[in-house]
Every structure is written in C-alpha cells, then in structure tokens.
C-alpha positions, 0 to 999 in steps of 0.5 A: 439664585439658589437661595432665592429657590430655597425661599420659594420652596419654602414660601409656596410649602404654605400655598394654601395659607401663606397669603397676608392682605393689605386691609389699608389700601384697600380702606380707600377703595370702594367694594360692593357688599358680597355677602349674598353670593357668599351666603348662597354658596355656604347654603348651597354646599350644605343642601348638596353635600347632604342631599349627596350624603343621604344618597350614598347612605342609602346604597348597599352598605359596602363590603367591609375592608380586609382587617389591618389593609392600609387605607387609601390616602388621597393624593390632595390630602397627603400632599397637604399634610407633607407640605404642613408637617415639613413647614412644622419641622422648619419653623422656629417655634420651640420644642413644646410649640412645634409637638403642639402643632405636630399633634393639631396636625395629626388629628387634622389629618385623621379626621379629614381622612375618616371623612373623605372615607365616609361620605354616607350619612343615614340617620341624623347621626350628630358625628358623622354630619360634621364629617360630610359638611367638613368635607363640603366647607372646609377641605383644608387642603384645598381652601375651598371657600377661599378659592371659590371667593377668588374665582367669582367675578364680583366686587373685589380689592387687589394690591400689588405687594409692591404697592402694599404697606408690606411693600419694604419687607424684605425676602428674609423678613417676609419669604411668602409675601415676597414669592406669594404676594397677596390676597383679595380683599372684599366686603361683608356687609360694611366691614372689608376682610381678606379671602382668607379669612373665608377659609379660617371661618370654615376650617380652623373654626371647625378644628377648635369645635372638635377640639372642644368637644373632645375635651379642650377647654376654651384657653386651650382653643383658643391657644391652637390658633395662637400656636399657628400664628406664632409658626408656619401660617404666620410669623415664620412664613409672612413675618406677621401674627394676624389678629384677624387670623384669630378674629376668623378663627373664633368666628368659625367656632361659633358657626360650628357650636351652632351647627345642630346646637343651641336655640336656634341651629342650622340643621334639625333632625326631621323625619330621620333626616338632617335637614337645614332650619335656617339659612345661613348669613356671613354678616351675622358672624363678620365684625370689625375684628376680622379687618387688619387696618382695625384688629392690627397685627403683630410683627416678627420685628419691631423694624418690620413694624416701624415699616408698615406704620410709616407706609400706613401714614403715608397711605393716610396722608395721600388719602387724606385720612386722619387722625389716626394716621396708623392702626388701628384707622377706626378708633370707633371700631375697636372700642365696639368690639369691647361690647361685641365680644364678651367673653375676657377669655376670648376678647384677650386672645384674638383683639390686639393690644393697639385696639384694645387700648384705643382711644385711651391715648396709647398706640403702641403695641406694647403688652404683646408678650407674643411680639417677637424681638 
C-alpha cells in the first residue's frame, strides 16, 4: 500500500505533462476535423491577450517596487517549479543530463515569473510580446491549450489504459500510465494527435525559440526536448520516449520563429501597435510526425516494447489492418515526412529510426542510441 502511495506521489508530480495517448486504437476510430475550433481559440487568445496588453500599458505607469523587495511568486507557478524540480531530482538521468534539465528549469521559471509580472505592453516592443502571448498560449503550469482541448465537447478518441496497447505495463515499468492513465486523441486536418501535443506546440516550442535567440545553436535546441524525453516527461515517468513529443516540440518552434519574423508573420507593428496579419491555422504545422502509430516511440525496455508490438498486431489483426501489423502502420507517411522535413539536423532528432527506415525492409529499432536497455 505504501508503495502504491509512493507511485502516485510520483505519477501525479508529472500531472500536467505525464499523459501518454494511445494513437493505434485510436487509428480505428472515426473523428471529425477539429481544427476550426482549435485554430479560433489560438486566434482568440492572441486578439485578447493584446488587446488586454495595450490596455493595462496604457494606465499610469505603476510605482516602482522597493529595491531588492522579494518579488511575488504566484501560488500555480511555484507549485509547478517544486513539483518539476523534485521530478528532476528523482530521475535516473545522469549528473550532467539532471544539471541540463535544472538549468532549462530555472530559465523557465524566470521567464514565466517576469511575464506574469509585466502583463502591459506599449509600443511594438519585440520582447515584451512574447512575454504577453506566452502568457496567453503557453502557461506551462497549467497546460493551457491542452486543458482547453479536453474540456471542449467536440470530436474526440478515449482509450481506457486497460484497453490500450499499453495495457500489460505494468506500475514499476509505467508509474503515470498506471495512476494517470491516458489522454484524448483528436484530428487535425487528416492526420490524429494526442491533446498533448497542443501544449508541446505552444510551450516547449516557445522555450526552444528563447533558447535560440539567446544563442543556442539548433542541435542544442533540439537536445532540450531530448533531455526531457530521456527523465521526467518521458522514460522515467511513462517508460516511453515519444517522437511525436519531439515532432510537437519543433512544431511549436516554427510557429514562435514565425511570430513577428519572416516574410510573412502573425503580428506587424502598425500605428505603434502589434497588431495580427494573418490567422492562425494548426494544419499548416500538423504532419504525420505528431502521430505515434506513424513517428513511433522509444521505450525504457526492449520488453516494454515487445509488449506494445504484440498488442499492436493484435489490434491490426482484429481490425483487419495490414501489413504493416506494428509501427509504423502508415509506411506511406513515414517516407513523406523524408520530403517534409528538410533540415538532416532536425529529421535525425525528432523522426524515429522505424520511420526513417520505412519501407527499406527494417522494422526494428535498432540505431536508437537513446533506447534504454
């Protein structure tokens, strides 16, 4: 009993980011195309929060805080960094991955601190946007659009984790799965995604942006989301390394780097104001890459693995589905994202060796140096 105790201490530490989805069974199921509603909500969020911004940034300017008082942390925001910094602390990760992810940690939590504190914005002040839309898309304490998304009475994927091809891990292989079970699935344009990866989109992709900017260079980018894979929101809370995780991640990065960058991006500064040029659109960031039963996944153990395979076949066989009987179940997919995503850099590190050998004959996972044996 107190070990079971232990495990959900632990399990629900990762509450806003511990939930895996089970994109096979979901395969079978038919969903409708949500990204209208999901394309006005990040419109929606953008228009508010600015128009908010502008409104507080036109006040009087408020008196200035004493010199060294202690700022003001805000309850949401401190549990998240405990619950994250003691997660850190209990992995597995070696001592130079657990400093990484500390350091990642700290910069997060500066940041969303110094934007919950400067909700104003006057001007077309290119840093301080970034402050007010993070703020409006990606709370990372709270996995805004990810909670939103469960919320909405729309087209949605449920699996049981009983009924899931996680459904023989067991508490020590899988401690989140077991206590936390799983998350909704739901379709973008033709191709099913997990909630979560809403919140990867919007929050990791918004940390890799500042990253860069601050001088990370695209491997070290890209390594962030690795890292975190490799501990607590991955293989040592769920057992698994998610490459749709990674997929998401990237995604998100893209959608920041076009923020008020580039030929054509979202806000232009008009009159001394931000204001947005185009709407926003999810499908234009979405691909096959975001899918598990497509980009697969990386597990703690080769048995863990040989678990979802047999599962996987299994769920083929009944459905009548195949070949391919294991991941990746669309051969045809994996090799398009060959041509989507250019960049070897960025194909290597977030495309998993079983799709990026698709239809070459190999269907194992070998090459995946981050498989933990």
């Amino acid at each position: 009993m107190k070990a079971a105790f232990v495990f959900a201490a632990f399990c629900f530490g990762f509450y806003a980011r511990a939930f895996e989805v089970d994109n096979f069974n979901c395969r079978f199921k038919p969903l409708q195309d949500v990204s209208d509603p999901l394309n006005k909500e990040v419109d929606r969020r953008i228009h508010d929060a600015l128009e908010v911004a502008y409104k507080n940034g036109s006040r009087e300017e408020k008196k200035v805080p004493e010199k060294g008082k202690k700022k003001e942390v805000p309850k949401a925001l401190q549990r998240w960094f405990d619950r994250e910094k003691a997660s850190i602390e209990k992995s597995k990760l070696s001592p130079e991955k657990k400093e990484s992810n500390r350091k990642s940690l700290e910069r997060r939590f500066l940041n969303m601190l110094e934007g919950a504190e400067k909700t104003g914005l006057v001007g077309c002040d290119r840093g301080q946007v970034f402050e007010v839309l993070g703020a409006a898309l990606a709370p990372a304490w709270m996995d805004s659009m990810e909670s939103w998304a469960s919320q909405q009475n729309f087209s949605k994927c449920n699996v049981k984790g009983r009924d899931s091809v996680y459904k023989d891990f067991s508490t020590l292989e899988s401690p989140a799965i077991s206590f936390a079970g799983l998350n909704s699935v739901i379709q973008v344009g033709d191709t099913k995604i997990g909630v979560d990866k809403l919140s990867h989109f919007m929050t990791e992709g918004l940390e890799y942006y500042r990253q860069f900017k601050e001088g990370a260079t695209l491997e070290e980018v890209l390594k962030i989301g690795e890292n975190e894979e490799l501990g607590g929101y991955g293989i040592e809370s769920t057992g698994i390394k998610s490459y749709g995780d990674l997929s998401a991640n990237y995604g998100g990065f893209q959608f920041w780097s076009q923020l008020i960058e580039g030929g054509n991006p979202y806000l232009v500064c008009r009159n001394g104001k931000w204001i947005q040029n185009r709407k926003f659109d999810w499908k234009e960031y979405v691909h096959s890459g975001f899918d598990e039963s497509v980009n697969c996944s990386t597990y703690k153990t080769p048995g863990m693995e040989k678990k979802v395979d047999n599962a996987v076949s299994e769920l083929a066989k009944l459905n009548k589905f195949g070949p391919p009987l294991t991941c990746p179940m669309d051969i045809k997919k994996c090799q398009e994202l060959k041509s989507r995503i250019t960049n070897p850099i960025v194909f290597h590190a977030i495309v998993h060796p079983r799709c990026k050998t698709a239809g070459q004959g190999h269907t194992g996972s070998e090459g995946d140096s981050d498989a933990v044996r």
